[in-house]
N, CA and C atoms as a LAMMPS dump frame, in Angstrom:
ITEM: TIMESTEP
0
ITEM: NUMBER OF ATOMS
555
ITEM: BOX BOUNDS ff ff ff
-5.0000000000000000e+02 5.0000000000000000e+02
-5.0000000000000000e+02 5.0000000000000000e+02
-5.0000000000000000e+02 5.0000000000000000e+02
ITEM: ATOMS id mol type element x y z
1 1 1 N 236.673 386.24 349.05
2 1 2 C 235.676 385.486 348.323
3 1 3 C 235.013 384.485 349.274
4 2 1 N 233.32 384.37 349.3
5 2 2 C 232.838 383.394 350.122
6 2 3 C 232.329 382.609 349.328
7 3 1 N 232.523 381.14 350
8 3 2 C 232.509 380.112 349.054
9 3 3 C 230.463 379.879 349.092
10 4 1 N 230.269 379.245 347.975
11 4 2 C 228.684 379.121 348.373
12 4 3 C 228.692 377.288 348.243
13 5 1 N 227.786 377.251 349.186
14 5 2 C 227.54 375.755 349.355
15 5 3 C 225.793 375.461 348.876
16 6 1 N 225.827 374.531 348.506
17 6 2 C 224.34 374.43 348.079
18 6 3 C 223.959 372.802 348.09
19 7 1 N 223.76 372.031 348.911
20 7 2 C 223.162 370.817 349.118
21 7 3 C 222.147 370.349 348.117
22 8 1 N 222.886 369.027 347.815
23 8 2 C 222.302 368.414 346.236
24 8 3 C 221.464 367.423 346.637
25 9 1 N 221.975 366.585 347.822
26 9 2 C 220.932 365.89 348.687
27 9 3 C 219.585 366.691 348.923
28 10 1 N 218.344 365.792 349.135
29 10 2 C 217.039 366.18 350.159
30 10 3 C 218.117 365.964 351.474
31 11 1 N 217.184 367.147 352.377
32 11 2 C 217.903 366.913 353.969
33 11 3 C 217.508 365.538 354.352
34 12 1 N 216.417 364.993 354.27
35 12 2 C 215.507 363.949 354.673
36 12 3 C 216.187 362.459 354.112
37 13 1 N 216.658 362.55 353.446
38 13 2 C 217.544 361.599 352.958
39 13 3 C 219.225 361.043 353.574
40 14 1 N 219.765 362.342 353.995
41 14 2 C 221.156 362.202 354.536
42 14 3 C 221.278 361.096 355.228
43 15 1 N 220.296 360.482 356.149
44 15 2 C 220.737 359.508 357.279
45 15 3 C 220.819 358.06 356.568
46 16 1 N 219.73 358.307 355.597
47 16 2 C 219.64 356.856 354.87
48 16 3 C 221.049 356.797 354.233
49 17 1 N 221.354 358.17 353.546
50 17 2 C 222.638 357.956 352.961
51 17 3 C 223.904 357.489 353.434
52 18 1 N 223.915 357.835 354.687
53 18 2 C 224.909 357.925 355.595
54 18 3 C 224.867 356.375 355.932
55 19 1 N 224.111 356.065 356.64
56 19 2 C 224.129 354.404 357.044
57 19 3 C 224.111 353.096 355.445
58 20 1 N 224.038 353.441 354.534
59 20 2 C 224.342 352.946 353.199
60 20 3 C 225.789 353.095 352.895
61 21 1 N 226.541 354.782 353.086
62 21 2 C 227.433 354.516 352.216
63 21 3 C 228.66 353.595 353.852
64 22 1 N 228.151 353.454 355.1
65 22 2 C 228.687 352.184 355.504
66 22 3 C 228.543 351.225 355.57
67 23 1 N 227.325 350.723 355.188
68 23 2 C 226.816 349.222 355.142
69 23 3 C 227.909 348.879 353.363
70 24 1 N 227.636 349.903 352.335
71 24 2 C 228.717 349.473 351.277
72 24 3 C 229.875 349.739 351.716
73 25 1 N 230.455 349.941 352.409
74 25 2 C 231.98 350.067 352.783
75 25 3 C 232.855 349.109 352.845
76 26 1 N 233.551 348.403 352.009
77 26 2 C 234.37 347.166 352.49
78 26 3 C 235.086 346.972 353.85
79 27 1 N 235.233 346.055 354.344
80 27 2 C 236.129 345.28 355.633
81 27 3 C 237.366 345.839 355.778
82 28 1 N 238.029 346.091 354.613
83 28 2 C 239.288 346.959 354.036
84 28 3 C 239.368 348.434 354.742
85 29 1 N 238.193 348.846 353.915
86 29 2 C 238.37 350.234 354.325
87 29 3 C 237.672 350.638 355.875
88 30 1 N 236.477 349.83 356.279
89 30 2 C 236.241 350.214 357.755
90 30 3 C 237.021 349.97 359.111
91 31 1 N 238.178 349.018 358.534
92 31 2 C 239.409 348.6 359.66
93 31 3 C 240.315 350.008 359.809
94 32 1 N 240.671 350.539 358.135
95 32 2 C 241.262 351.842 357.901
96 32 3 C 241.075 352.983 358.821
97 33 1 N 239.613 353.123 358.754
98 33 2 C 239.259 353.845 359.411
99 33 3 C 239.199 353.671 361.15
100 34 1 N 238.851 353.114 361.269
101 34 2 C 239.023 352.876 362.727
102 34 3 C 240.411 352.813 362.935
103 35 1 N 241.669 352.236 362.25
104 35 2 C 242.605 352.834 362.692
105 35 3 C 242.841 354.039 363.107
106 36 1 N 242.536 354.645 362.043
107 36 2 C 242.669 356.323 361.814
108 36 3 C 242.361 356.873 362.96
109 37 1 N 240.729 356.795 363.201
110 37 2 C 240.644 357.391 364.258
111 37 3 C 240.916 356.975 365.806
112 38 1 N 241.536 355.767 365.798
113 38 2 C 242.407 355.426 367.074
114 38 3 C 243.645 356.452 367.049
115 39 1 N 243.972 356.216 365.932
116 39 2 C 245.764 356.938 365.752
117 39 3 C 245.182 358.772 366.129
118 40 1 N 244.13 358.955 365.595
119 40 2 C 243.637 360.459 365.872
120 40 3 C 243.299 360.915 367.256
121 41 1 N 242.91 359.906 368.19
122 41 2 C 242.652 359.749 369.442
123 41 3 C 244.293 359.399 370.025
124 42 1 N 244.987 358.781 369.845
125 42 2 C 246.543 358.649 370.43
126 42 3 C 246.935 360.133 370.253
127 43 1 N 246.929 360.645 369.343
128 43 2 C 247.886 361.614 369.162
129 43 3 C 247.212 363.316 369.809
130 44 1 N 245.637 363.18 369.955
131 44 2 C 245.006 363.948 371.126
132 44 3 C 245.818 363.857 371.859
133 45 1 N 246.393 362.794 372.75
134 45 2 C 246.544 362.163 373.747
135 45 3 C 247.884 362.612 374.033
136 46 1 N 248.465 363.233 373.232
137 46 2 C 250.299 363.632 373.002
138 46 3 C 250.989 362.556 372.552
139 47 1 N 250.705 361.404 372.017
140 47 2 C 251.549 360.499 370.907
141 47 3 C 251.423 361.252 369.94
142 48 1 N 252.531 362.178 369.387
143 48 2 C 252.939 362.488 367.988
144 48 3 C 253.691 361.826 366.964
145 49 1 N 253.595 360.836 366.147
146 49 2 C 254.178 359.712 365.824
147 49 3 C 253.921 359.766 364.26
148 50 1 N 254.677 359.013 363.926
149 50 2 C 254.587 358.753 362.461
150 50 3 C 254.088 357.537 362.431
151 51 1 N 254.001 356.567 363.051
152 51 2 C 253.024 355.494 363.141
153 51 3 C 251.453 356.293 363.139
154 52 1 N 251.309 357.541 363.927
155 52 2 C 249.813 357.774 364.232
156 52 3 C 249.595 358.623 362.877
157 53 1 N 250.392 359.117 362.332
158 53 2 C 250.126 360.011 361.202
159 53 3 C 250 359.094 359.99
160 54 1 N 250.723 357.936 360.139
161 54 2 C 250.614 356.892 358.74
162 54 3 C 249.075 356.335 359.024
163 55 1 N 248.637 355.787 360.109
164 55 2 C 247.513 355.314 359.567
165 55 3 C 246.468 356.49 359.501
166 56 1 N 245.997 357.166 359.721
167 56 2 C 245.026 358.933 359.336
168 56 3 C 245.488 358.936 357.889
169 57 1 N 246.896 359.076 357.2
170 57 2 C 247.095 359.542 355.766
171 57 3 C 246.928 357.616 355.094
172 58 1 N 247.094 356.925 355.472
173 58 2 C 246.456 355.38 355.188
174 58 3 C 245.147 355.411 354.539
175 59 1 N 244.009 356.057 355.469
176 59 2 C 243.142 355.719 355.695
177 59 3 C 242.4 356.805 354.581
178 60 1 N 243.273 358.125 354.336
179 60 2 C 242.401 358.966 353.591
180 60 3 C 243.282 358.799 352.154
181 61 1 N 244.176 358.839 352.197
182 61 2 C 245.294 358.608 350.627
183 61 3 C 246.458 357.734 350.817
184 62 1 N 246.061 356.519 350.371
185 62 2 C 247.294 355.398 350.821
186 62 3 C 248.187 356.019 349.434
187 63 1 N 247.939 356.271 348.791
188 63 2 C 249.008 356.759 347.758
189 63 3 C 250.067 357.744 348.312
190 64 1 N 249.767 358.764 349.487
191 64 2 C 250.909 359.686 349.623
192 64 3 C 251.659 359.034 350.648
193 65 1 N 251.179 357.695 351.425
194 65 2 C 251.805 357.401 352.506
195 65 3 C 253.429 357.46 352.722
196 66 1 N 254.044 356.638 351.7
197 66 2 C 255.805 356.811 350.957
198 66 3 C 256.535 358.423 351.616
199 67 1 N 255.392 359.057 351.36
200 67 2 C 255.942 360.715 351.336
201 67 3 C 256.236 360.961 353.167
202 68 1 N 255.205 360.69 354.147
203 68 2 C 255.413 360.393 354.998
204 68 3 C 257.188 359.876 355.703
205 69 1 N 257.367 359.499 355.064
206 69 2 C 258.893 358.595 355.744
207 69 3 C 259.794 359.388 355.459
208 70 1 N 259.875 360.549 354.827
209 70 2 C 260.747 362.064 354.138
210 70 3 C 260.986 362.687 355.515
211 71 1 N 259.49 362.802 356.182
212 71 2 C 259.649 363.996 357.412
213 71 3 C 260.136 363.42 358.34
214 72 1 N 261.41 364.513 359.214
215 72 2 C 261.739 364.195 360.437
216 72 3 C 260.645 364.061 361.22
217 73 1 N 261.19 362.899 362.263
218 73 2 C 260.025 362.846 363.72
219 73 3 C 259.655 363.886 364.043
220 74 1 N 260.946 364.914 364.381
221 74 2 C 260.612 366.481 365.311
222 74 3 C 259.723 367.145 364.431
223 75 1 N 259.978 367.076 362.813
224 75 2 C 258.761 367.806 361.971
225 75 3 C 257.067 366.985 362.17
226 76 1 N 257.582 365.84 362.384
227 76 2 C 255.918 365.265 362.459
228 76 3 C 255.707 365.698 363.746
229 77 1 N 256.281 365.45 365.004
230 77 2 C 255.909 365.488 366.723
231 77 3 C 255.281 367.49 366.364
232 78 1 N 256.633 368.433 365.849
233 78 2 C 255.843 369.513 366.057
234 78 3 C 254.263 369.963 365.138
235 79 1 N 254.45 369.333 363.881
236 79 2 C 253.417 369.938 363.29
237 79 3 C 251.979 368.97 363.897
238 80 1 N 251.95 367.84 364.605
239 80 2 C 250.78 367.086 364.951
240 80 3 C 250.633 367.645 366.326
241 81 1 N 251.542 368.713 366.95
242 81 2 C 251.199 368.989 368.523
243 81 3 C 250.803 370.59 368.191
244 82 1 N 250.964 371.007 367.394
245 82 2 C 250.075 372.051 366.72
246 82 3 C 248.642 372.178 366.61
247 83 1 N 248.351 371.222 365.854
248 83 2 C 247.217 370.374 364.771
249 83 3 C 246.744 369.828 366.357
250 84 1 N 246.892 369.088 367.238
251 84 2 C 246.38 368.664 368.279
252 84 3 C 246.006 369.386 369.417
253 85 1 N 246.564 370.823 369.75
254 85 2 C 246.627 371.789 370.04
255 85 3 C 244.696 372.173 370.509
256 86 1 N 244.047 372.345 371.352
257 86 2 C 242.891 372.785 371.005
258 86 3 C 242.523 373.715 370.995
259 87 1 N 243.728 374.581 371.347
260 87 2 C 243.459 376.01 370.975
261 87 3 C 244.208 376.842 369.331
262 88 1 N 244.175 375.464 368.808
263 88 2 C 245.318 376.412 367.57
264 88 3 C 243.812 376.055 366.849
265 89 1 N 243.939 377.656 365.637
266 89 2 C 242.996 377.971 365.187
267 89 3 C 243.23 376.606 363.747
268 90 1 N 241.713 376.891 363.135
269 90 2 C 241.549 376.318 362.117
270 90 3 C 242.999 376.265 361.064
271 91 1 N 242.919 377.69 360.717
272 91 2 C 244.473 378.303 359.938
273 91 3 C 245.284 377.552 360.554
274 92 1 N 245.503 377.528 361.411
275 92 2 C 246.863 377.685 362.43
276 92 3 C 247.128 376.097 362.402
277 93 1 N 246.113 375.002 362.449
278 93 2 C 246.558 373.695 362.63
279 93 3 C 246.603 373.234 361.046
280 94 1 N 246.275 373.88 360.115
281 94 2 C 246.023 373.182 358.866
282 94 3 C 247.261 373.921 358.123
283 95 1 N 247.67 374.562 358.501
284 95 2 C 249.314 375.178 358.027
285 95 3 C 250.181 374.418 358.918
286 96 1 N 250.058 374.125 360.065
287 96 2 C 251.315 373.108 360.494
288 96 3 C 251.108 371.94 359.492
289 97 1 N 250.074 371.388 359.345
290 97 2 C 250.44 369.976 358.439
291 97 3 C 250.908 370.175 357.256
292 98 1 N 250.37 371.285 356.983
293 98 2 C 250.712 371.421 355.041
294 98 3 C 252.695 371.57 355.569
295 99 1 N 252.928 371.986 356.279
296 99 2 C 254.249 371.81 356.484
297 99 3 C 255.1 370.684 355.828
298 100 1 N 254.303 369.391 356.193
299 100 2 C 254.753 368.129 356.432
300 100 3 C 254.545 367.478 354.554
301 101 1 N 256.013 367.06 354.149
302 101 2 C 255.934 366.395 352.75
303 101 3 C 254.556 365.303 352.424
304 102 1 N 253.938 365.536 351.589
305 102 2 C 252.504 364.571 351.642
306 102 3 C 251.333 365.382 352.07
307 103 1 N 251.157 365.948 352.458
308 103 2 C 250.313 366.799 352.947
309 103 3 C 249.699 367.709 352.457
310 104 1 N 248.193 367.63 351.767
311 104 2 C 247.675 369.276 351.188
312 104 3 C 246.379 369.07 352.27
313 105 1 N 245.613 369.932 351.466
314 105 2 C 244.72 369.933 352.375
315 105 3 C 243.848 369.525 352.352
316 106 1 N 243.337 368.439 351.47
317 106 2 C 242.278 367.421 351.993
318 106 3 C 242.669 366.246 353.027
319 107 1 N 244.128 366.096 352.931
320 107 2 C 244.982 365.147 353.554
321 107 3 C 244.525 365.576 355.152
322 108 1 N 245.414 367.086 354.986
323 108 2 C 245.109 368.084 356.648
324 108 3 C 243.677 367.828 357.082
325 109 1 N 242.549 368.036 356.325
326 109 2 C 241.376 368.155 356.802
327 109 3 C 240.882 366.395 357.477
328 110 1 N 241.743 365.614 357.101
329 110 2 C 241.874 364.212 357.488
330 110 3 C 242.357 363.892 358.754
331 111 1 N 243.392 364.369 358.557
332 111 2 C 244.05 364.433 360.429
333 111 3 C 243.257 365.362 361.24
334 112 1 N 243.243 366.333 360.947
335 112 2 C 242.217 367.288 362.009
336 112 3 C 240.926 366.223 362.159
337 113 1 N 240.227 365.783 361.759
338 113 2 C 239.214 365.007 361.651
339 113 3 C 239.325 363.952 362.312
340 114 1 N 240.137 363.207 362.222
341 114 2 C 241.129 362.248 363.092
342 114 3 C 241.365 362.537 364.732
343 115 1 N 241.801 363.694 364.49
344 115 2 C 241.844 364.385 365.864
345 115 3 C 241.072 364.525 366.817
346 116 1 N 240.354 365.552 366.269
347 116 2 C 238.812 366.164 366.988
348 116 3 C 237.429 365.337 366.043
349 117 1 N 237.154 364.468 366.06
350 117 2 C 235.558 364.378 364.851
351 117 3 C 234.679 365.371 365.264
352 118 1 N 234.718 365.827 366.974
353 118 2 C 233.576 366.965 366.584
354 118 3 C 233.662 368.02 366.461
355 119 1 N 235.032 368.603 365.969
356 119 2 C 235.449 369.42 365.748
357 119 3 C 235.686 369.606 363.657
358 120 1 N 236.302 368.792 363.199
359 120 2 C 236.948 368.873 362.106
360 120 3 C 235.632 367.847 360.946
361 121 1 N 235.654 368.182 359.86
362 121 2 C 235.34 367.166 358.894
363 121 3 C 236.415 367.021 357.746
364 122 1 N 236.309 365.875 356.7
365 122 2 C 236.962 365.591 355.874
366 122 3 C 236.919 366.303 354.272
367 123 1 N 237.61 367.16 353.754
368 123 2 C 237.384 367.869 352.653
369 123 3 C 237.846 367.2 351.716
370 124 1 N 236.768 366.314 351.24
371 124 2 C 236.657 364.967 350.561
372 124 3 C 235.768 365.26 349.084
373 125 1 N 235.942 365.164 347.468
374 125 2 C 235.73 365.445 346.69
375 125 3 C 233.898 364.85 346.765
376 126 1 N 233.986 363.762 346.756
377 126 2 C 232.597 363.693 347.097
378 126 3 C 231.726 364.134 347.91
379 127 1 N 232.149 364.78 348.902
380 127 2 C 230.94 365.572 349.582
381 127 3 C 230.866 366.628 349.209
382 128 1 N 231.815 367.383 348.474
383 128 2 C 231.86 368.364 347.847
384 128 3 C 230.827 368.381 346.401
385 129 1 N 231.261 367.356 345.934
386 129 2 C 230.408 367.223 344.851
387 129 3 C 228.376 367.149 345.251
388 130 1 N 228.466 366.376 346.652
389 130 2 C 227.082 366.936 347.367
390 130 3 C 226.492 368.366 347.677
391 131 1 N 227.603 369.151 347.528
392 131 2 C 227.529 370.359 347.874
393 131 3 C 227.632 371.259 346.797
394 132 1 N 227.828 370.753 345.85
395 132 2 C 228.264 371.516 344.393
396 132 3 C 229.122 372.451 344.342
397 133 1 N 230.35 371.892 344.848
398 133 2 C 231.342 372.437 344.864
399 133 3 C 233.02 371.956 344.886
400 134 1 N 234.057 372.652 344.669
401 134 2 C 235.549 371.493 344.395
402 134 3 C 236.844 372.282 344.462
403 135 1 N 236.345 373.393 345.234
404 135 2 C 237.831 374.187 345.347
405 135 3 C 238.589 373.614 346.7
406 136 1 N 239.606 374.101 346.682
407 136 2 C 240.554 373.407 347.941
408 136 3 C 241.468 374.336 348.224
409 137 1 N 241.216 374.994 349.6
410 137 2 C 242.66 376.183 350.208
411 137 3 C 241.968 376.085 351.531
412 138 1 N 243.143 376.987 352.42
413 138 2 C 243.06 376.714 353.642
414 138 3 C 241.119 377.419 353.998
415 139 1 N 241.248 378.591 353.234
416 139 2 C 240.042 379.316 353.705
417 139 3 C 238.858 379.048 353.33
418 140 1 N 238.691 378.341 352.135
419 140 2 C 237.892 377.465 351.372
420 140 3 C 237.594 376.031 352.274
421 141 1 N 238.133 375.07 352.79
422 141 2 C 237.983 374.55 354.024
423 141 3 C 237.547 375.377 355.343
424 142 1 N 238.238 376.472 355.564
425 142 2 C 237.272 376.549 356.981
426 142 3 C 235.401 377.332 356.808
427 143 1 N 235.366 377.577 355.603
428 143 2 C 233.824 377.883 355.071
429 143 3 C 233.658 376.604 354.797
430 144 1 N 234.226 375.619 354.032
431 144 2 C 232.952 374.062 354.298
432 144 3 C 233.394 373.799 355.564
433 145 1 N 234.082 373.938 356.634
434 145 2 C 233.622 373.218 357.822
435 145 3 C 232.518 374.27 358.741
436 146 1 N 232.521 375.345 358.664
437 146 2 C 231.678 375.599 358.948
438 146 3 C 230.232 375.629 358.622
439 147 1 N 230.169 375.535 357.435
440 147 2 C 228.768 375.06 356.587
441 147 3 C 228.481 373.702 357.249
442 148 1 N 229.366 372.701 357.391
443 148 2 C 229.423 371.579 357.416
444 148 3 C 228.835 371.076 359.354
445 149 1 N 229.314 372.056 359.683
446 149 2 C 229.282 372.175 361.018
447 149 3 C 227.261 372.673 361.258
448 150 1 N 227.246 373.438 360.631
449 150 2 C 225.892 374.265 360.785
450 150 3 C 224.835 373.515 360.287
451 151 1 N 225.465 372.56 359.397
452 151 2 C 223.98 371.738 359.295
453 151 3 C 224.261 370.177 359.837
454 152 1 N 225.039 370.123 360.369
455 152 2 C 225.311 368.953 361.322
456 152 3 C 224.617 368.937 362.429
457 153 1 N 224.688 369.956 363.041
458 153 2 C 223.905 371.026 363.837
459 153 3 C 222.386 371.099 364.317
460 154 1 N 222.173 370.831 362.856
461 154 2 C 221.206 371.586 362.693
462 154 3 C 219.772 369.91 362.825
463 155 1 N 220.383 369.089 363.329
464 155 2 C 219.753 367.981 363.559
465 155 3 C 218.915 367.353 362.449
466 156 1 N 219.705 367.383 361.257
467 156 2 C 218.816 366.255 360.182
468 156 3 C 219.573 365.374 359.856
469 157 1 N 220.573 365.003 360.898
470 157 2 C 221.004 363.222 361.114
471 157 3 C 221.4 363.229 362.515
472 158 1 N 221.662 361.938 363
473 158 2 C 221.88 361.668 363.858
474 158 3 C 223.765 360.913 363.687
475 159 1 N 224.193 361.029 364.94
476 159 2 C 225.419 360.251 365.09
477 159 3 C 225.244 358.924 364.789
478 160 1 N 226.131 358.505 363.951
479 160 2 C 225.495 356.874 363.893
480 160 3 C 226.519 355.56 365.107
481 161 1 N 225.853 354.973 365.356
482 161 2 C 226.582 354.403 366.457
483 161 3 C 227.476 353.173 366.269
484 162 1 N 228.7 352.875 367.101
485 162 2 C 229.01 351.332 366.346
486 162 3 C 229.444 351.541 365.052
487 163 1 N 230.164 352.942 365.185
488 163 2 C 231.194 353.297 363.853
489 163 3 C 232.387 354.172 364.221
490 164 1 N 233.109 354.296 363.256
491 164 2 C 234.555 354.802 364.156
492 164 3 C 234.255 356.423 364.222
493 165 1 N 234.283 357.612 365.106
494 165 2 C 234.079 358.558 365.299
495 165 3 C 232.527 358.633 364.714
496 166 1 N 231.837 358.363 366.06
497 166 2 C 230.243 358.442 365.701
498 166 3 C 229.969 359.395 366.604
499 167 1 N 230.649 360.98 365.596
500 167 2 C 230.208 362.546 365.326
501 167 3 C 229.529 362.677 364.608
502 168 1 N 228.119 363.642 364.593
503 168 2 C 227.088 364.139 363.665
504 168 3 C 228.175 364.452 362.395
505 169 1 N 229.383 365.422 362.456
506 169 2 C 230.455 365.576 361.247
507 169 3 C 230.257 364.592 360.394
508 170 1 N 231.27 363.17 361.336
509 170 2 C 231.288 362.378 360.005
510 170 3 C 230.16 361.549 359.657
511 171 1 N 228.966 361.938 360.571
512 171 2 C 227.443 361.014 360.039
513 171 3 C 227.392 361.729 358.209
514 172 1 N 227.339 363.114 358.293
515 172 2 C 226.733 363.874 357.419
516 172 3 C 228.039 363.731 356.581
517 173 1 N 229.535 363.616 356.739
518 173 2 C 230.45 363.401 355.459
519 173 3 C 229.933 362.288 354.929
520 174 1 N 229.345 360.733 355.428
521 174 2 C 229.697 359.981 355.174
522 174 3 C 227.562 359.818 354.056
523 175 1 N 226.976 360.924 354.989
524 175 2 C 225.884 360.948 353.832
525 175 3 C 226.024 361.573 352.614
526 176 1 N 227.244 362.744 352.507
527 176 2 C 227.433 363.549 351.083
528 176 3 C 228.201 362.294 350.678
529 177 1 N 229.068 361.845 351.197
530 177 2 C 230.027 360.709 350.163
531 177 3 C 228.871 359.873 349.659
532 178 1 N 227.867 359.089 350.583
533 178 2 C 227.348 358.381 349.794
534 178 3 C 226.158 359.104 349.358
535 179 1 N 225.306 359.992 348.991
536 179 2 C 225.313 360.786 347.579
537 179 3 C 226.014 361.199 346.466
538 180 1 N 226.99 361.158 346.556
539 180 2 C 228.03 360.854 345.276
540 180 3 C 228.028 359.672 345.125
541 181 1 N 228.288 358.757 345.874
542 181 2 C 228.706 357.293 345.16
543 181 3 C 227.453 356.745 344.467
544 182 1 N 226.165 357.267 344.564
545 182 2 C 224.993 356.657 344.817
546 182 3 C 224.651 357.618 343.191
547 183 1 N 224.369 358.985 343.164
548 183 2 C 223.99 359.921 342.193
549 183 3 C 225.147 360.01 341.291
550 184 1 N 226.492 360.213 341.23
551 184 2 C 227.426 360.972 340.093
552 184 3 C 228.268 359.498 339.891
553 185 1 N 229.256 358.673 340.787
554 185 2 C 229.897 357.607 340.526
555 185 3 C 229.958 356.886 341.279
């Protein structure tokens, strides 16, 4: 089954969206993030840690964080040197995390994202809802990242600068999020 994506945004709009839904972003959550993607950049780096995995699952679901402290180190060190891996496929790094207690796969699509920004995006209900769409599996993620990828691509935003992973990816997640926050809630 191929998933269909269909953009609810004007293209022409995304950038405005994008630099809005961070100018509304609280102090709270833009520290979050920049953790995240420090901890996503450490663990590139071969720090596989549960410190680097708590703030990435912090930053996208502070609710599963608890679940986190279940997994052995050696289960976090192997499934994040997987997932960090730049040759392990899409499949291949988003099944090591689902490994890990806490972990589905919007969580996974968080750390990968964390990881690589110009590689990975966040399979985040609101951009989905930009896209008119809300299913969630491994293969269902690698069709929105590639959708996601192709019109990132496709130059109708720019990287925004003086933000944490300022990848065209998360320019354009952060314009579908704020088309949801802005149009549905």
């Amino acid at each position: 089954m191929v998933a269909y994506f269909q953009l609810q945004p004007a293209e022409s709009d995304l950038q405005e969206l994008a630099d809005e839904y961070w100018q509304k972003t609280d102090a709270r959550e833009r520290e979050l993030e920049k953790a995240a993607f420090e901890a996503g950049e450490s663990i590139r780096n071969g720090e596989h840690t549960l410190a680097n995995l708590e703030a990435i699952v912090r930053w996208k679901s502070e609710r599963v964080v608890h679940y986190m402290i279940t997994n052995s180190n050696e289960k976090i060190r192997r499934s994040l040197a997987i997932a960090a891996n730049p040759e392990s496929t899409t499949e291949t790094a988003v099944r090591a995390l689902l490994e890990l207690q806490g972990v589905d796969i919007p969580v996974a699509s968080a750390i990968l994202a964390a990881i690589f920004p110009e590689r990975y995006t966040v399979l985040d209900y609101r951009a989905l809802e930009a896209l008119g769409h809300a299913r969630h599996d491994v293969h269902f993620y690698e069709e929105y990242l590639e959708f996601c990828k192709r019109l990132a691509e496709s130059n109708i935003v720019k990287a925004q600068n003086d933000v944490p992973a300022a990848t065209l990816l998360r320019t354009l997640e952060r314009a579908l999020g704020g088309w949801s926050r802005r149009y549905i809630g």
